[in-house]
Structures are given as C-alpha cells and as structure tokens.
Steps between C-alpha positions, in 0.01 A plus 500: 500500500213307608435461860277181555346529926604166604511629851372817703916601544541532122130598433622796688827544364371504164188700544676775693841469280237583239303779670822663560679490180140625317301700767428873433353570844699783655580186742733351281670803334848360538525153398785255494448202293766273679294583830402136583831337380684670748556379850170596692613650791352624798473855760286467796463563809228470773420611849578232735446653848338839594833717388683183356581493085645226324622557166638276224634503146502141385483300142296223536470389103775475258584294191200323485521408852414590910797662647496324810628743807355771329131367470541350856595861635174656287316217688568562828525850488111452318420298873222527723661748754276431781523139475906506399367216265638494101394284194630535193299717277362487147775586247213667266415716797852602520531575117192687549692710749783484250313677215331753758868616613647446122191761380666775779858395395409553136332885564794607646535389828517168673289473805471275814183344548373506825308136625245573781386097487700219320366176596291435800416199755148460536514645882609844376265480159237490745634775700507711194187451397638276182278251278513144623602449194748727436821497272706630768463182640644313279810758404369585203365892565662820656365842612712766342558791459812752298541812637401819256256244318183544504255162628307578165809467246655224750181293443471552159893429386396186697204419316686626174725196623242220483639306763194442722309692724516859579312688835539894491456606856598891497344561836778307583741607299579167306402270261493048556648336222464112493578202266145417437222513270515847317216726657527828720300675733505823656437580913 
C-alpha cells in the first residue's frame, strides 16, 4: 500500500504505521499492524491543583473521523490549569500521544501518560519561562511523561514517530512533544 503525505495527520499515520510494522529497535518489539486503523484512544491524566488529579480515558478518532465528546474531554483536560482556559488541540499531537501509549500497550502493558503542560495562554507561558513562540500556545505540544519510562526512550519512540518536535528534559523528568517541524533538543 502506498501512503502518499497529503497532510501532516496521514504523513504521520503512514510513517509511524510503517515504523511499527518494520522497526527492529527493541522499541518496537511487539507490533500490531492494524495499530492505526483502530480507534485511537486516549489515558491521561494531569495535576490540576497541588494534590488534585484528573484522569480520563477517552477516544477522540474513529472511522476516519473526530469523535466529538471524546476529543473535547482530551481538550480540556489538556487546558491551561492556571488560567482554566481550553482550545482544542492538534489531532497529530494527540496521535503522537496515541503511538507513545500504543508502544507501552504493545510491550506488555498499557500505561497512562502523565501531561505536566497541555496548552498554555501567553500569561502562564511567560510564567514558565516558555518561547514566545511556543506550540503550547497554540494546542499543538504537551509535556509528558509515562511512568517506568525512561525520558531517553520516551523521546526517542517520539522521534521514531516523526510527528514533529521532540525536547528531552530528564532533569525534569519529561520529554515536550509538539506538532511542528521535526527537530529535538536536549536541556
């Protein structure tokens, strides 16, 4: 099957359908070549006050198509926290995510991923000491991480992905993945 990138969604499906099915990094061990045919479904969950965890399960792509309440509940759950202040977010970020989590479902465990930013108003980018120009202002990057991964293999399943950019940050304990140009950096 020929996959032709008409778009950056199935430039992405097609380059990580493909990295999946054929990869022998010890990444991709376990593959299952009806990953990206199947409804892409989300686990998250985030901190939202000091002590406070919201947590989610939703499908927010399915038979060609956005799932509606699904991809509106990944959205505002992905919301600038300090501002209380949602967009909706970049459906290649979120099959990003998608491909992260299917890697952990496919080595024998499915894991939640853990969002420490989502999107963010340009008061609290500043307050985090963001880029003015910054994806997470526009919904289209998230700081992650997946508990009992390490930053390094997070960071490079996501560049194995080829979905945009890819920031390791293991001082922190996470890695940014955005919709963007493909480059990474490490801090």
């Amino acid at each position: 099957m020929e996959c032709i990138p008409l778009d950056r969604r199935r430039f992405l499906t097609c380059t990580a359908g493909a990295l999946i099915a054929t990869c022998t990094d010890p990444l991709f061990a376990r593959t299952d070549p009806h990953f990206w045919e199947r409804p892409r479904r989300l686990w998250i969950k985030t901190e939202v006050r000091k002590g406070v965890i919201e947590e989610i399960s939703e499908t927010y792509w399915a038979n060609d198509r956005v799932v509606w309440p699904g991809y509106l509940a990944i959205c505002r759950l992905m919301r600038d926290v300090r501002a209380d202040a949602a967009v909706q977010m970049s459906t290649t970020l979120l099959d990003i995510l998608y491909g992260m989590q299917g890697w952990t479902e496919m080595n024998g465990r499915r894991k939640v991923i853990a969002l420490t930013s989502g999107y963010r108003t340009k008061p609290t980018n500043e307050a985090v000491g963001g880029k003015g120009d910054s994806r997470h202002m526009k919904g289209a990057a998230a700081d992650i991480f997946i508990p009992g991964v390490s930053v390094a293999d997070m960071g490079k399943l996501a560049q194995h992905l080829r979905g945009g950019g890819v920031g390791f940050y293991p001082s922190k304990g996470v890695v940014h993945v955005d919709d963007g140009d493909l480059r990474s950096w490490r801090s």
